[in-house]
C-alpha positions in Angstrom: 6.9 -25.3 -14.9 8.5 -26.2 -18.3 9.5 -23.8 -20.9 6.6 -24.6 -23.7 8.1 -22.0 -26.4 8.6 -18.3 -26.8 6.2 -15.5 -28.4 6.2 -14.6 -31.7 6.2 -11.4 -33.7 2.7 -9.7 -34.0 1.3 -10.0 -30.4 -1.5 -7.9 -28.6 -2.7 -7.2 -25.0 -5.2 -9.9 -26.0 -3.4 -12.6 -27.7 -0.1 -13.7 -28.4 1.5 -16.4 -30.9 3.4 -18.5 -29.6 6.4 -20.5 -31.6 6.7 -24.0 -29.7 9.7 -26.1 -29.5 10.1 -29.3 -31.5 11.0 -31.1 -28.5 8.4 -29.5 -25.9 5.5 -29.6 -28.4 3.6 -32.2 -26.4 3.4 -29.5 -23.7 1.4 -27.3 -26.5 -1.8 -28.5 -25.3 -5.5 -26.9 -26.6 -6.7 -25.2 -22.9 -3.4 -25.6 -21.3 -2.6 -22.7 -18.8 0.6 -20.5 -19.1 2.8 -17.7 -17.6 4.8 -15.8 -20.1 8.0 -14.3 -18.8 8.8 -10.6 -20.6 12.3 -10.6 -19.2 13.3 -7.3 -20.9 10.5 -5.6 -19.2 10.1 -7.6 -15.9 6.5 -8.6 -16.8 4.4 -11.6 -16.5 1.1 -12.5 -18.1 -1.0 -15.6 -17.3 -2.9 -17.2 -20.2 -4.0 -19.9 -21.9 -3.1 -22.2 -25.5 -5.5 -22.0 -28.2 -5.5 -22.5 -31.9 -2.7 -25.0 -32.0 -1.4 -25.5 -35.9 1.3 -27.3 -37.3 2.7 -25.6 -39.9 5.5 -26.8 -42.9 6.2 -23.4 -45.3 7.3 -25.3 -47.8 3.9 -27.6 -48.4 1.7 -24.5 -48.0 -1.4 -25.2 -49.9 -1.3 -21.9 -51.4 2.1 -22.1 -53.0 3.3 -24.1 -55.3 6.8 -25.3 -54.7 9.4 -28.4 -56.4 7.5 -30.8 -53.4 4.3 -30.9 -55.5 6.0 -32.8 -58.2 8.8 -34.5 -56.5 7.1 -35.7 -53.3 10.2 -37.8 -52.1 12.0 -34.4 -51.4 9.7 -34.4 -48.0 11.9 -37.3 -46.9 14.9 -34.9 -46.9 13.9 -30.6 -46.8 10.8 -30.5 -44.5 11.1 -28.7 -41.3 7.4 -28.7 -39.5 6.9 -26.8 -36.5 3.7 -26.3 -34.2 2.6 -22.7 -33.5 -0.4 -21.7 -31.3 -2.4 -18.5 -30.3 -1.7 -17.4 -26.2 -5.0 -16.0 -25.2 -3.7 -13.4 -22.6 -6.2 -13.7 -18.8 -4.1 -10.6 -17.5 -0.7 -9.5 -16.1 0.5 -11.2 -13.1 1.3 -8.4 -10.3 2.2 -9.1 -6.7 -0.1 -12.4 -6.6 -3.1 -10.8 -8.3 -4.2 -10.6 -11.9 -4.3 -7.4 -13.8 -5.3 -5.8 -16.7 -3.0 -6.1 -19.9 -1.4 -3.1 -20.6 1.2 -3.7 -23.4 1.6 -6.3 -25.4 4.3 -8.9 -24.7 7.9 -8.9 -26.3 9.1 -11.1 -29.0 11.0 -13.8 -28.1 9.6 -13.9 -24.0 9.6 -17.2 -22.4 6.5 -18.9 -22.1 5.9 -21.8 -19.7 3.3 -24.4 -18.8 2.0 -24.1 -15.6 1.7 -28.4 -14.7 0.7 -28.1 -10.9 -1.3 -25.7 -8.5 2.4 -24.8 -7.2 3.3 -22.7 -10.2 0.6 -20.1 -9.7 0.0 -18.1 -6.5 -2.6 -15.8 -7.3 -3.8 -15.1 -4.0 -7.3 -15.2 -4.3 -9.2 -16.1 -1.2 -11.0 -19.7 -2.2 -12.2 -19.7 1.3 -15.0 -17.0 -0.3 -14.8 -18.1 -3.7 -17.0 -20.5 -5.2 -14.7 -24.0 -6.2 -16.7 -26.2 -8.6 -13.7 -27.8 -9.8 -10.2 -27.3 -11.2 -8.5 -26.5 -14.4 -8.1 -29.4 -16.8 -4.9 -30.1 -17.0 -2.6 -27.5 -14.1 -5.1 -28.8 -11.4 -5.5 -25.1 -10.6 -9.2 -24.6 -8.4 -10.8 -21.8 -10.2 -12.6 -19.6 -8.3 -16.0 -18.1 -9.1 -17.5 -14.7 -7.7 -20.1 -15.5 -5.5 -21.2 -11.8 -5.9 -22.1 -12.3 -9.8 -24.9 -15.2 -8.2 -27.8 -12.9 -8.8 -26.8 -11.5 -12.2 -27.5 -15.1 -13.3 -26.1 -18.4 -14.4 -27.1 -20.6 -17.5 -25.5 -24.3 -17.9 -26.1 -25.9 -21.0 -24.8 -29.0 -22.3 -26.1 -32.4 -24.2 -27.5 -35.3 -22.5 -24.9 -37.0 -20.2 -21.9 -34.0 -19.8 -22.4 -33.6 -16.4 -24.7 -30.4 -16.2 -26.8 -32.0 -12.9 -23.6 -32.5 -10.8 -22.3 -29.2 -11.9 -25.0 -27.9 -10.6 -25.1 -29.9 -7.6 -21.8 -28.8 -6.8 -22.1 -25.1 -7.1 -25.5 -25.1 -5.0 -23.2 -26.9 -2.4 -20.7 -24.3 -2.4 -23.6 -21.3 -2.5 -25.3 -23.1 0.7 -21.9 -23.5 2.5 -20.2 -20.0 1.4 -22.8 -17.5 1.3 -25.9 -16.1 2.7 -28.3 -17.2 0.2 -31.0 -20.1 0.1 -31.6 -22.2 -2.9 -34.5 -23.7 -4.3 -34.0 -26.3 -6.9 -36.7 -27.3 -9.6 -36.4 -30.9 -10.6 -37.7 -31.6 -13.5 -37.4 -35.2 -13.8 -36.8 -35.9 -9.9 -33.7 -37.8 -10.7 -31.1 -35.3 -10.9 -31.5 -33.8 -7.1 -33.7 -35.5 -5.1 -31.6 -38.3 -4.9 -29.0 -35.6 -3.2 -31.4 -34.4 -1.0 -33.7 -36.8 0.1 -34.7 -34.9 3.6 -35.2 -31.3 1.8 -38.3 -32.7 -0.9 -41.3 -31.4 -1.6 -43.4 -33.4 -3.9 -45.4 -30.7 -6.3 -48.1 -33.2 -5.8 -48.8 -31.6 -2.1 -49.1 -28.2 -3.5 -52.4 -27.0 -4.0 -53.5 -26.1 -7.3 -56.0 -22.8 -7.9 -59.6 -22.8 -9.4 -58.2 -21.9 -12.4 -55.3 -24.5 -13.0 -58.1 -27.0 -12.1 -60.3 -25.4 -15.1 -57.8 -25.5 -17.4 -56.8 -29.3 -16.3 -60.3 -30.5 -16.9 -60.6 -29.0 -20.2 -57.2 -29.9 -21.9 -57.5 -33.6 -21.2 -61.0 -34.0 -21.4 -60.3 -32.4 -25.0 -63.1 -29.7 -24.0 -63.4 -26.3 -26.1 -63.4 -23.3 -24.2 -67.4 -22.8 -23.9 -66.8 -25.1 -21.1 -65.0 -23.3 -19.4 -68.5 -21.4 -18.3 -69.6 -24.6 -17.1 -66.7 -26.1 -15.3 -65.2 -23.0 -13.2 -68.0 -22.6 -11.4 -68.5 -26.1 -10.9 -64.6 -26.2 -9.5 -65.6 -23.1 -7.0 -68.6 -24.4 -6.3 -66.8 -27.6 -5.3 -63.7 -26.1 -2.9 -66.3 -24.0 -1.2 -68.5 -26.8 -0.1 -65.7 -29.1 0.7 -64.0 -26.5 3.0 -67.8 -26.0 4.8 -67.8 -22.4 4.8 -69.8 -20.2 6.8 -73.6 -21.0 5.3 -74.1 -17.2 6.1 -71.6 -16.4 3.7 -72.3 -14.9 0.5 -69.8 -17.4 -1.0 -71.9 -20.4 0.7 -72.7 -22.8 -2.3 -74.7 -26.2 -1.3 -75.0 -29.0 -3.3 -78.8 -29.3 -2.6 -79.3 -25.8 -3.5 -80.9 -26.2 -7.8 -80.8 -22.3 -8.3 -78.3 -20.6 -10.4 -78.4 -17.2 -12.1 -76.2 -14.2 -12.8 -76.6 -13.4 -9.1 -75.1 -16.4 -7.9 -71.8 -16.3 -10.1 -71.6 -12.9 -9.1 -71.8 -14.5 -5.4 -68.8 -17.0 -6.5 -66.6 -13.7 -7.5 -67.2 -12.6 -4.7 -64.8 -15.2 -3.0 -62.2 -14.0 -1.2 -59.7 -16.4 -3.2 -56.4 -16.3 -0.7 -58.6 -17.2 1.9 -60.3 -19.9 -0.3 -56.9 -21.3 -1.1 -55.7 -21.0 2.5 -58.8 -23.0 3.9 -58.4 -26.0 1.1 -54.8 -26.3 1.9 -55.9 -26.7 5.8 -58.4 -29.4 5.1 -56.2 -31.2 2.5 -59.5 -31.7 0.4 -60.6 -34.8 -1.1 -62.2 -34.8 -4.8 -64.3 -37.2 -6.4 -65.6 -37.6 -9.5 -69.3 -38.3 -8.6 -69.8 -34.9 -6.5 -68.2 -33.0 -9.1 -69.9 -34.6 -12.0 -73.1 -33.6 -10.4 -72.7 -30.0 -9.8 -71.2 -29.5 -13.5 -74.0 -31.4 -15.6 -76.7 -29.2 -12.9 -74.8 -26.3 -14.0 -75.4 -27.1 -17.4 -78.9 -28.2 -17.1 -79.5 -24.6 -16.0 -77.3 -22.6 -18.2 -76.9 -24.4 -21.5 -80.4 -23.1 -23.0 -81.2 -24.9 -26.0 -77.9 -26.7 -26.3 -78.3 -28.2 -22.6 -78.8 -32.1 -23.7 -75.8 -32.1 -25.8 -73.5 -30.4 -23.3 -74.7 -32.1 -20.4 -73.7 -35.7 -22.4 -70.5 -34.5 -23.8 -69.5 -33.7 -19.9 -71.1 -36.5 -18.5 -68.9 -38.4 -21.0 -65.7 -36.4 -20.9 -65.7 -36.6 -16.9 -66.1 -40.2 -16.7 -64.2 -41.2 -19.4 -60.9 -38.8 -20.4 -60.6 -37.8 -16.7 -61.5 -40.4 -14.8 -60.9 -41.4 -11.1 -57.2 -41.2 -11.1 -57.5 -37.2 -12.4 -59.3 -36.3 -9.1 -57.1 -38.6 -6.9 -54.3 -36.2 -8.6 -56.0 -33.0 -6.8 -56.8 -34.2 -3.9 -55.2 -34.2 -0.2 -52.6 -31.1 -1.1 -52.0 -29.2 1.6 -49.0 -26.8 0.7 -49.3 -23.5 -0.7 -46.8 -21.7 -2.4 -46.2 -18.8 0.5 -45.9 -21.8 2.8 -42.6 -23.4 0.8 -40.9 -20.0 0.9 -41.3 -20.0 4.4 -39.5 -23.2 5.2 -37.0 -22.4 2.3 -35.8 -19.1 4.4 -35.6 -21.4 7.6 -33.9 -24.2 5.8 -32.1 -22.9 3.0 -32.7 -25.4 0.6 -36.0 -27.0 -0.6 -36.0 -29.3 -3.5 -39.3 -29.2 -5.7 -39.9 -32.6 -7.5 -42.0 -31.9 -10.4 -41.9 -35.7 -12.0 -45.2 -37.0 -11.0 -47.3 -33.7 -12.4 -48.6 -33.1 -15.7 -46.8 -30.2 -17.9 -49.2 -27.5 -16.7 -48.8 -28.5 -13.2 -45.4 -28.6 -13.6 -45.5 -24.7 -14.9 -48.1 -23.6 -12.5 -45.8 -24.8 -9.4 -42.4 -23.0 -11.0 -45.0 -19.9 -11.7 -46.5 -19.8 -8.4 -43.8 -19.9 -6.3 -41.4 -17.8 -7.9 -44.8 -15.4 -7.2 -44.7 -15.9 -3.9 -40.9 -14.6 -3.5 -41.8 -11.2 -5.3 -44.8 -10.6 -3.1 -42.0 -11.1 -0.3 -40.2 -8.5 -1.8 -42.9 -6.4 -2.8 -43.8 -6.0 0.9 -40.3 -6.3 2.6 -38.4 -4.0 -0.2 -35.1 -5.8 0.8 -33.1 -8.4 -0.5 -34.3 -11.8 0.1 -30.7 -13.8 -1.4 -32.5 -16.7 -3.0 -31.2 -18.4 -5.9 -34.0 -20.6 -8.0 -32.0 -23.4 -9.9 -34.7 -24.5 -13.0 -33.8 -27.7 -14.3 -34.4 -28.6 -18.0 -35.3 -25.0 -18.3 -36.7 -24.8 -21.9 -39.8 -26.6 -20.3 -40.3 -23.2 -18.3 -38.2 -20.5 -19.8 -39.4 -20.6 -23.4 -41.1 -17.9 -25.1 -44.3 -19.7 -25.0 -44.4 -21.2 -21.8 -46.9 -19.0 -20.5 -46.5 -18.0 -16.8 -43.3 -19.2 -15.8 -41.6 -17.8 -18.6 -43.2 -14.4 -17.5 -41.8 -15.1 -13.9 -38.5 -16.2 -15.2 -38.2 -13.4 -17.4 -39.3 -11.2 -14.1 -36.5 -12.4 -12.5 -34.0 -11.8 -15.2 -34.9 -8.3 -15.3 -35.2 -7.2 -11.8 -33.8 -10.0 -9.6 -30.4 -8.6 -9.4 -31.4 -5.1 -7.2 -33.3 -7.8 -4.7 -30.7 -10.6 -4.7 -32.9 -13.3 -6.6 -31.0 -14.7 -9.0 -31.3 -17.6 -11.7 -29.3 -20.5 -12.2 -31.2 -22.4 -15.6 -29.9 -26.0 -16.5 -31.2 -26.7 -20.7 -29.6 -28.9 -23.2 -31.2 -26.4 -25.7 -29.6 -22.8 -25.3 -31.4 -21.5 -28.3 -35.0 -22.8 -27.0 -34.6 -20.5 -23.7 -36.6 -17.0 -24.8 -33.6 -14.5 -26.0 -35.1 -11.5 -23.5 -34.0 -14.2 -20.9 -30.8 -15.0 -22.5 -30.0 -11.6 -22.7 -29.9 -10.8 -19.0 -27.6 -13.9 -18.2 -23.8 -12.7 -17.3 -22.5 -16.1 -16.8 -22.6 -19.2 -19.2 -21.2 -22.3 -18.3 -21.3 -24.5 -21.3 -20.1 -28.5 -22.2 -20.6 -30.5 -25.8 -24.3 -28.7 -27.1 -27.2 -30.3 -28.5 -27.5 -27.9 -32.0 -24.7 -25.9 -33.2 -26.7 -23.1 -32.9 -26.3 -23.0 -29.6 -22.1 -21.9 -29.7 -23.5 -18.7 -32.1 -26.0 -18.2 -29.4 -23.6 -17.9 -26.6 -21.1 -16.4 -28.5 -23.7 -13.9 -30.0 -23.4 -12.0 -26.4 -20.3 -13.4 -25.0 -16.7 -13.0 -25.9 -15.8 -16.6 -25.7 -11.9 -14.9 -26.3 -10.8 -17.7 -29.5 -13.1 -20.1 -28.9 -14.6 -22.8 -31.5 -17.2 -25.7 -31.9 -14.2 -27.7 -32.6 -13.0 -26.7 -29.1 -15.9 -28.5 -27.5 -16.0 -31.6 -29.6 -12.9 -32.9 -27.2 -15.1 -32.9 -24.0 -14.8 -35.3 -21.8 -17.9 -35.8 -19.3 -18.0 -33.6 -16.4 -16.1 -30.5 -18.2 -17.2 -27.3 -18.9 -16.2 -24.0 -20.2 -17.0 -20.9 -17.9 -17.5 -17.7 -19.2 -19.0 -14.2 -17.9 -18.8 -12.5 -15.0 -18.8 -15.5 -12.3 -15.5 -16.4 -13.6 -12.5 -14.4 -12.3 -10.4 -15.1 -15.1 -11.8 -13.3 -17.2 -11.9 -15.2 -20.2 -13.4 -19.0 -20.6 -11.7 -21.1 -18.8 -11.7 -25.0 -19.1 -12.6 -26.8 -16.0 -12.9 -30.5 -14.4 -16.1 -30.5 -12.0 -15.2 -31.8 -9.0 -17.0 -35.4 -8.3 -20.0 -35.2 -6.1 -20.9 -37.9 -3.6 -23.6 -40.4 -4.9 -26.8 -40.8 -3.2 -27.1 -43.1 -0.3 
């Protein structure tokens, strides 16, 4: 350690000026960590430099003085000095950190605290989380592992680092706790790379009647009076291809040319988990020729008066703005949601890659799933310990994005009791939905993408002195932490640690 300064008159049991000395006052670095030594009380405090100034009382802007017209006086009767702000973290007892309880003395030492050496807090890192170290003392800060289901945001611009943050905590979650983790890859090039052997492609995982309806209408550029044509024609469809029981009041045949009230009543009538269950165990195949055929017959029977027109606009919108390649998409999945939590409890890990899917697939899959955990819960009533990581999470967690953002928002409400928590990675703070925002207890946070985003955070958060000039020194790869994951108890600058690249 090396003596930085000493405090100044005025301090709190949250901050502290601190008066730095000419010749130490490269020490006085922005994030630097510090001890200050109350000798006349036998006290120590741990905290950290912010708000460094340089100061000259003599050319204060406010005061006029003989400098402002005889400038070549600052050659001769200038005496700057540097003075800063300690943010106090908490008294330093017997290896452990306290709560401040009066404020330090004028005139205590403070010094800079250059190596993990100078500070033996004795905290267990064996149980904490360690997703790097402190800037510039090299100190590993530890994270609660317990504050996991009260939820974790990481937000930062393109290119800080927010994937191998992320990467690095799931690590330290899979190898220090109980829970599993499920990670949502947005773009499938942030962690499937990392985990090649634990990927499920979202193109295996089969989609529901409705999904498929609302597929078939959005890119054929359909209204919704389709819709009346086109979900039967999707049930119709997976019953057939699944061959179920002819005896069945949900039997549909292609060569049957009857429809009526009745028989959409039959199709209601479908037990739909089983329906789902038996298409994921044949792996169906679609093509466009069957399909086209049942929707324009449905048409032909149902459209009344209108049926010419609506039977051409389908017959064009099949063949043209869906095409072959639309029902290549849904065909051969074979995974159901309920079936990926299974494995995920076995494994501990499953990576979903959502990069080959359409948006609403996309949504549908992050939806589904995080379904399928609360109907675990619903019918266990324990904790399951599962932690969903979202990735680009304004694509799901927005205000209008529909069923996962209900999911999401689920989670944020109620996870905690049942040990489901969140961990959402967005460039765009502001676009998550506030309700969501609002139930987060730990932000971890890099350069932004609006400036909004700082008043967001620090809307909710105390971010303890904190400005947008503070993150405009980033580097790559370094993040503030703040909330309840971070044992220090105010934001704290850290240096991820480097993760291995993919083979």
């Amino acid at each position: 350690m090396r003596l930085v300064g000493v405090i100044g008159s005025g301090s709190t049991t949250t901050y502290a000026p601190l008066l730095v000395y000419e010749t130490n006052e490269t020490l006085a670095k922005e994030e630097q960590l510090v001890i200050v030594d109350d000798r006349r009380r036998n006290m120590k405090y741990l905290g950290v430099i912010r708000r460094v100034h340089r100061y000259e009382p003599f050319l204060d802007p406010k005061r006029r003085t003989s400098y402002v017209d005889n400038p070549n006086l600052v050659d001769h009767g200038v005496m700057p000095h540097t003075s800063a702000w300690v943010t106090l973290i908490g008294s330093i007892i017997t290896g452990s950190i306290g709560d401040v309880q009066l404020p330090p003395n004028p005139g205590s030492y403070v010094y800079v605290i250059e190596s993990p050496k100078d500070l033996e807090l004795g905290i267990d890192v064996n149980k904490s989380l360690i997703i790097g170290r402190h800037k510039y003392s090299g100190i590993e800060v530890p994270l609660d592992p317990s504050a996991l289901p009260m939820h974790t945001i990481v937000v930062g611009a393109t290119g800080t680092g927010k994937s191998r943050l992320v990467k690095a905590l799931t690590d330290e979650i899979l190898a220090k706790t109980d829970y599993s983790v499920i990670i949502f890859d947005h773009t499938g090039m942030d962690y499937v790379p990392y985990y090649r052997d634990k990927v499920i492609e979202a193109s295996k995982i089969v989609l529901d009647p409705i999904l498929i309806t609302d597929l078939m209408i959005e890119r054929a550029d359909l209204d919704a009076r389709y819709e009346q044509y086109i979900l039967p024609a999707v049930l119709m469809y997976m019953t057939q291809a699944i061959n179920v029981d002819n005896e069945s009041r949900s039997t549909m045949r292609l060569s049957e040319r009857s429809y009526s009230v009745y028989d959409l009543d039959m199709l209601a009538s479908i037990d739909m988990n089983k329906l789902m269950s038996d298409v994921a165990s044949k792996a169906i195949e679609w093509k466009l020729e069957k399909f086209k055929e049942l929707a324009i017959d449905l048409a032909h029977r149902m459209a009344g008066s209108q049926r010419r027109s609506v039977e051409l606009r389908l017959s064009i919108a099949i063949d043209i703005k869906l095409g072959k390649s639309f029902f290549r998409m849904l065909s051969n999945r074979d995974l159901l949601p309920n079936a990926i939590i299974d494995k995920l409890r076995k494994e501990k890990l499953i990576v979903i890659d959502l990069s080959t899917e359409d948006i609403l697939i996309r949504r549908y899959v992050v939806a589904s799933i995080i379904s399928s955990i609360w109907k675990i819960i619903e019918s266990e009533r324990k904790k399951v310990n599962i932690i969903a990581v979202i990735d680009e999470a304004h694509n799901y967690a927005c205000r209008y994005c529909g069923e996962p953002h209900k999911e999401i928002s689920r989670v944020a409400r109620e996870g905690r009791k049942w040990g489901f928590g969140l961990v959402l990675a967005t460039q765009r703070m502001v676009d998550i939905d506030p309700e969501i925002r609002g139930n987060v207890n730990t932000v971890i946070f890099s350069k932004l993408q609006t400036p909004s985003d700082f008043n967001e955070i620090s809307a909710y958060m105390d971010l303890a002195g904190l400005t947008e000039a503070s993150l405009a020194i980033l580097s790559k790869r370094e993040f503030f932490i703040a909330g309840l994951m971070n044992t220090l108890r105010v934001p704290i600058l850290i240096k991820v640690k480097e993760v291995m690249s993919p083979v």
